[in-house]
C-alpha positions as CSV (number, residue, x, y, z in Angstrom):
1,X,-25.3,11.6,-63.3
2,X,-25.7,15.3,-64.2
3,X,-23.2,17.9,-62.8
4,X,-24.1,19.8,-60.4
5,X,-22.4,23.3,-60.0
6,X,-20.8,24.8,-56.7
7,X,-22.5,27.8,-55.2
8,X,-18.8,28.2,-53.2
9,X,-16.5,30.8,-55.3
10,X,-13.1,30.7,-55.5
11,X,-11.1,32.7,-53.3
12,X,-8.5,33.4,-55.8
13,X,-10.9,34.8,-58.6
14,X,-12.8,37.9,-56.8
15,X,-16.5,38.1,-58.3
16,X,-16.2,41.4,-59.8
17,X,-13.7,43.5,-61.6
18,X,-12.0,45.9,-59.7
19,X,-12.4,49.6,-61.1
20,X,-9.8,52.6,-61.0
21,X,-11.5,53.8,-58.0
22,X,-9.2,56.2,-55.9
23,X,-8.9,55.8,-51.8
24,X,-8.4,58.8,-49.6
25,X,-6.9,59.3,-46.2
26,X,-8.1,62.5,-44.8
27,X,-7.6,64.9,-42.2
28,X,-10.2,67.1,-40.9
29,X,-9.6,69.8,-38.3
30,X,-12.9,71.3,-36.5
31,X,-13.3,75.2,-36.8
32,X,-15.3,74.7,-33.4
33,X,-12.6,73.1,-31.0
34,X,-9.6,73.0,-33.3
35,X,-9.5,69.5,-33.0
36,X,-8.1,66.8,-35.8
37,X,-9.8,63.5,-37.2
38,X,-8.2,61.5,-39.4
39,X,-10.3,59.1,-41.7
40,X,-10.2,56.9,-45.3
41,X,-13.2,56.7,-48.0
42,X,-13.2,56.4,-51.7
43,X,-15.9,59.1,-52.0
44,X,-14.3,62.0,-50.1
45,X,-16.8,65.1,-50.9
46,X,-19.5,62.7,-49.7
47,X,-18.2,61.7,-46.7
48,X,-16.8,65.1,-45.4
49,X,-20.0,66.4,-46.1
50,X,-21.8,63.2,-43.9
51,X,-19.3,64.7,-40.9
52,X,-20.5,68.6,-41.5
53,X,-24.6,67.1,-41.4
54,X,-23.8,65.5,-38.1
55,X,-24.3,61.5,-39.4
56,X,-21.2,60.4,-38.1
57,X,-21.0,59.8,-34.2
58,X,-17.9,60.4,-33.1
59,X,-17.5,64.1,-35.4
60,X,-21.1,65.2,-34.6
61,X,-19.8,67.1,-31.4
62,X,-17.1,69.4,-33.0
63,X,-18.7,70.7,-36.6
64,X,-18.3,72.3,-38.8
65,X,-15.1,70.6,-40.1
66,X,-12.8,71.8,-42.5
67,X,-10.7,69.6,-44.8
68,X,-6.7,70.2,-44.3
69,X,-5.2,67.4,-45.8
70,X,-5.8,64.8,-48.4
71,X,-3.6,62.1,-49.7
72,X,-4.9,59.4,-52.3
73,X,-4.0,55.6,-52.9
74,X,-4.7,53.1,-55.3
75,X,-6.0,50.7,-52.9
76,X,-8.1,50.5,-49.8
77,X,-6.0,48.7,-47.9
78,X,-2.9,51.1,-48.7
79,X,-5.2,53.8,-47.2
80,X,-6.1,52.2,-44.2
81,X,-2.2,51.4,-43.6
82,X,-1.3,55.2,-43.8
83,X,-4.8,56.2,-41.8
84,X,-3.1,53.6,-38.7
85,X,0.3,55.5,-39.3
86,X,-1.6,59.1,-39.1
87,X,-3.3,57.9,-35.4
88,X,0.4,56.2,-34.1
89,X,2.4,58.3,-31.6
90,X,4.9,58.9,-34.8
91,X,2.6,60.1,-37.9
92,X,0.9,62.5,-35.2
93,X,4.3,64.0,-34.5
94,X,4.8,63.8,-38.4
95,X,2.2,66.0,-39.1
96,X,2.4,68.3,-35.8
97,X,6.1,69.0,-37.8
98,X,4.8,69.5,-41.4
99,X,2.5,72.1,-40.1
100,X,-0.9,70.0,-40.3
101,X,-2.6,69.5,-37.3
């Protein structure tokens, strides 16, 4: 009887090697309604510039944006955690009193 070989990884081995790539949570402010929007990528130039050419929905109304505020994490899901805090009640106030939005 031959072996036959799962097609099912392994949930504790990912399939690919994770690279040094950086995670940003952003803050954009709109030089048209002086609006904020806060956001997370891993390719920040890029994706500002995809919210200046209008391809993202909810930011085509108020462009051009202008970055104000950048902070970078190791991980994604680190980013996302302080992109949630930025869009509470408290990290608005947070940066309403450090002068950023």
């Amino acid at each position: 009887m031959a072996f036959k070989r799962s097609s099912v990884r392994s949930r504790s081995a990912p399939p690919y090697h994770f690279s040094c790539m950086p995670f940003f949570v952003y803050i954009l402010k709109s030089e048209l309604s002086g609006t904020s929007y806060v956001g997370h990528t891993a390719d920040l130039a890029n994706r500002i510039q995809e919210h200046n050419n209008g391809k993202s929905l909810s930011t085509r109304s108020k462009r051009p944006w202008q970055l104000v505020y950048q902070e970078e994490y190791v991980t994604r899901s680190e980013a996302m955690m302080r992109e949630r805090h930025f869009k509470s009640q408290i990290g608005r106030l947070e940066l309403k009193a450090r002068g950023i939005t």
